[in-house]
N, C-alpha and C positions, 0 to 999 in steps of 0.2 A: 504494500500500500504506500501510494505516495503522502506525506504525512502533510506537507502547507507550500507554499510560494517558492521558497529559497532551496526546496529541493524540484521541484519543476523547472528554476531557472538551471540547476546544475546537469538536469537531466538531459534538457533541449542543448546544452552545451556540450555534452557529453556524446549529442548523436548527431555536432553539426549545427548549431543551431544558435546562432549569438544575441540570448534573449533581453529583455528588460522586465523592469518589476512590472508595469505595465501589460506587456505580453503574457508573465509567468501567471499574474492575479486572475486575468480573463480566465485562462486556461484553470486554474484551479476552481475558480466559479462555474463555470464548463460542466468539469466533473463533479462538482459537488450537488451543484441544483438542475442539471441536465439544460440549461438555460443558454441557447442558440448565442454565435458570436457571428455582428456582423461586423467583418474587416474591413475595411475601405484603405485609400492610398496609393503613391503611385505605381506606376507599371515596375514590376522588377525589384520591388524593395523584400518582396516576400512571404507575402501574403501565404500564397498557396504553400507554401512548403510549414508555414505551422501546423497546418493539419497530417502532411505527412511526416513530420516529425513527433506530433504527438500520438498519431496510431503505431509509431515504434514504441514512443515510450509505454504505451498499452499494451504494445504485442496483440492486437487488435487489425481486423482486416478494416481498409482505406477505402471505400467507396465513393468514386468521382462524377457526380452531375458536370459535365460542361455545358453551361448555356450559351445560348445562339438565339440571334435571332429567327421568329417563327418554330421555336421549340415547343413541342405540344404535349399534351398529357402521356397519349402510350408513350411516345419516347422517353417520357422520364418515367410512368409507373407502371406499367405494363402492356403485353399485347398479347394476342395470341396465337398460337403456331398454327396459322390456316393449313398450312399442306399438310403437317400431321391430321388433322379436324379431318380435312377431307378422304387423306385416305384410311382413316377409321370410320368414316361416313358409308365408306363403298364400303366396308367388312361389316355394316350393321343392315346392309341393306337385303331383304330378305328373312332377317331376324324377324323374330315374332314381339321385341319390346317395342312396347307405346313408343310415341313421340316423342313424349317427355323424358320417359328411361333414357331412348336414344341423344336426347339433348344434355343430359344431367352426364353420359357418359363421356360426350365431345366437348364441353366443356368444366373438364375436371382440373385438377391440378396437374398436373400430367402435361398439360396440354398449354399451358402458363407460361408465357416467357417474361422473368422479374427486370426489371428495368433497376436502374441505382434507387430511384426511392422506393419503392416494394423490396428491393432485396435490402436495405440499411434495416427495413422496422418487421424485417420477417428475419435475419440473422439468428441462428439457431442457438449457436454457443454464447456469445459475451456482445457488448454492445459494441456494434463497428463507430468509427470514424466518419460521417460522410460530409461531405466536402461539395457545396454547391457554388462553383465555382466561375465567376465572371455573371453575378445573377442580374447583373445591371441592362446586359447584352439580353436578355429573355425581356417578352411584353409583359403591359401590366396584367394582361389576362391570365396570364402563368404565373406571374406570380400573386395573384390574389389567391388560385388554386393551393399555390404553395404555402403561402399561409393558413389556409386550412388545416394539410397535414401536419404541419408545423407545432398547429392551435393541440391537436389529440391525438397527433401519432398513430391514427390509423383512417385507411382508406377504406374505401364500400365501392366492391364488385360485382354488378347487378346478377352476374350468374353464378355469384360464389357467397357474396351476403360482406359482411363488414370483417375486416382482417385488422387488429389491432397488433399495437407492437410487441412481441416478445421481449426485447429488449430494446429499451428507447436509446436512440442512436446519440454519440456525442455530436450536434451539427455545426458544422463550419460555413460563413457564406464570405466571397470575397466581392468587392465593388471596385470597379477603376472609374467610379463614378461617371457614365457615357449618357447617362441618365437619373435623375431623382427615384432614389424606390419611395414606395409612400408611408406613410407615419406609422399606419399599422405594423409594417413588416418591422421598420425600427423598434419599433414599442416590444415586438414580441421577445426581441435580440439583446445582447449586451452590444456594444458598442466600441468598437476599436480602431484607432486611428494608425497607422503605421509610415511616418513619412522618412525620407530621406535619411541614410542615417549620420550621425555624425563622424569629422574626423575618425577619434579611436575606437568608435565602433565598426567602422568600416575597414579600419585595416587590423581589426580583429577578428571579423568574419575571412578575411582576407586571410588573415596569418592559418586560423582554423582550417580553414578548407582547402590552402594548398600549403601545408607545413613545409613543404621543402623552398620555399619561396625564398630570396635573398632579401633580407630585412631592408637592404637601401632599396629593393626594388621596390618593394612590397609600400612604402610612404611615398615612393615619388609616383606608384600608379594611385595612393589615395587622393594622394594632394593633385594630380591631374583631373581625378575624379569629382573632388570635393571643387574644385574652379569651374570645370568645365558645368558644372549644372548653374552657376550662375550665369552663365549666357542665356541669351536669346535663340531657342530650342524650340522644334515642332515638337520632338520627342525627345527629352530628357532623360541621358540613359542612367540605368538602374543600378543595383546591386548584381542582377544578374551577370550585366556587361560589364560590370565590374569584375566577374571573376572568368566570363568566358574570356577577356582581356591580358588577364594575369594568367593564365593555362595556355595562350598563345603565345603568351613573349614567351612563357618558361620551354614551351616546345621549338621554338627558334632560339632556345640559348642566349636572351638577354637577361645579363646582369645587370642594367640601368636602361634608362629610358633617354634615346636621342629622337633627333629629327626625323633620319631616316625608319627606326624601327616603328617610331609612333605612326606617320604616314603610311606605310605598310599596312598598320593593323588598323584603321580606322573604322573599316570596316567591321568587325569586331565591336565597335561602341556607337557609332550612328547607323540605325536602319531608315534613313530616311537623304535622297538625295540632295535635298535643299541645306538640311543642319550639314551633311559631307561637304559640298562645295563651300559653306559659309564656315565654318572652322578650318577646315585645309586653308583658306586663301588669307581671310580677313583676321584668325583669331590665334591659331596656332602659336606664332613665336609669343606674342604673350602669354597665355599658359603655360608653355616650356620656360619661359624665361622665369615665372613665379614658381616652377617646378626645380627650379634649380636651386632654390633655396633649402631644400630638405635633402639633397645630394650628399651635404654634411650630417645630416643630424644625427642623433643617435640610434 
C-alpha cells in the first residue's frame, strides 16, 4: 500500500517520472476517493504519461481512450461482432427456438466486443488505469455521454440490461485545451494544471531519462530549451522535444551544443515550418549566444 504524497512522488520518480507535490497530491486523491483528474496544459509537458506511470506504480493494466474528432459511443463502449451474429444466425436457422431464444443467443456476451470504456469498468481482477486522453479533441455530444459514465460507472445495454463496474477505474483525462469542456465535466474532476516546466526541473527529467547524458550537455540543451519557448512560436516545443532532442545529439556523439549540430537537429524541436524558418534565420545566434553562458557552469 502506498501510504501519502511523499511516497507517490518517490515512486513516479522511481519509474521515470519527475513529479511535484502538486502532481503527487492529485494522484493520491485519485486513489483514495476514486475522484476523476482532469489534466490540462501544454502539448509535451506530460500529461499523458502520468497515467502510465501511475498504472506501473499499481501494477494495474493502462486502458487508453484516444479522442478524435467525430468519436462516437460504440467506438469508445462497445459494439458488436456482426459476422460472428450472422454466422450463428445461419447455425440457428432451422432450429426449432422462438425468436427470442434465437435473439437472446446472438446477442450474448460472446458476441460483445468491449471498447476502452466497457473494458476499464468491467476489469475483472483490480481497478485499471484509464486514461481519456486529448478529450478536448471529442464533441460536446461525447462528452456529455461521458459524463454520464463518469457520474455511476456503469452503462445500460438495451440487449444485455445495465453493467455496472466491478471495479471503479482510477480515471485520467488530459486537455490541450482546443476547446472549453463544460463546467459539469470540470465539476465532476479534480483539477490539474501542468505547465512548462522549470529550469531544474527540466534538466532533471532530462538527467533521469537519459542518465548517460554529459552534464554540460544536459544545461546547455535546458537552457536552449528554457529560451527558446520565450519566442514567438506557433508551437512551442515541449518536454517531449526536449528529450527526443537530447537522445539525438547523444546518438550523433555531441558533447556540447554548436551551431552546426543545433541546425542539424532542429528538426527534432520544431514541427512546424514557419517556427523552423523563423529561428534558423532570425533567432538562432541569440539563443546560442545566451547558451553559452552555462558552457561553464557547474
Amino acid at each position: 500500500m502506498i501510504q501519502g504524497v511523499h511516497e507517490i512522488e518517490l515512486r513516479m520518480h522511481e519509474n521515470g517520472y519527475v513529479s511535484d507535490q502538486a502532481i503527487a497530491t492529485s494522484i493520491f486523491l485519485l486513489m483514495e476517493l476514486k475522484k476523476p483528474i482532469l489534466i490540462e496544459g501544454h502539448a509535451g509537458v506530460g500529461k499523458t504519461e502520468v497515467a502510465k506511470v501511475l498504472a506501473k506504480i499499481l501494477d494495474t493494466e493502462l486502458i487508453r481512450l484516444q479522442c478524435y474528432e467525430g468519436l462516437d459511443v460504440s467506438t469508445a463502449l462497445y459494439e458488436w461482432n456482426y459476422q460472428k451474429q450472422i454466422l450463428r444466425m445461419r447455425l440457428e436457422d432451422g432450429s426449432s427456438h422462438s425468436v427470442e431464444e434465437k435473439e437472446e443467443v446472438i446477442f450474448g456476451p460472446q458476441f460483445l466486443l468491449k471498447r476502452p470504456l466497457l473494458s476499464a469498468i468491467t476489469n475483472p481482477d483490480r481497478s485499471a488505469v484509464l486514461l481519456i486522453d486529448e478529450v478536448d479533441r471529442a464533441d460536446e455530444e461525447f462528452e456529455a455521454f461521458l459524463l454520464e459514465v463518469l457520474s455511476d460507472f456503469q452503462v445500460s445495454i438495451p440487449e444485455l440490461g445495465t453493467i455496472k463496474a466491478t471495479h471503479i477505474p482510477y480515471v485520467i483525462l488530459t486537455s490541450n485545451r482546443t476547446r472549453e469542456l463544460s463546467d459539469a465535466l470540470r465539476r465532476r474532476c479534480q483539477y490539474l494544471w501542468i505547465d512548462y516546466p522549470s529550469f531544474e526541473k527540466e534538466l532533471s527529467i532530462l538527467e533521469l531519462r537519459l542518465p548517460g547524458i554529459n552534464p554540460k550537455l544536459a544545461r546547455q540543451i535546458t537552457a536552449f530549451m528554457q529560451r527558446i519557448r520565450t519566442k514567438s512560436l506557433l508551437k512551442k516545443p515541449g518536454v517531449a522535444e526536449t528529450l527526443d532532442w537530447a537522445a539525438s545529439l547523444l546518438l550523433l556523439h555531441r558533447d556540447w551544443l554548436d551551431r552546426d549540430s543545433v541546425e542539424a537537429t532542429l528538426g527534432c524541436i520544431f514541427k512546424d515550418i514557419h517556427d523552423l524558418q523563423r529561428v534558423s534565420k532570425d533567432q538562432l545566434n541569440e539563443v546560442l549566444a545566451e547558451v553559452e553562458a552555462v558552457q561553464n557552469g557547474p
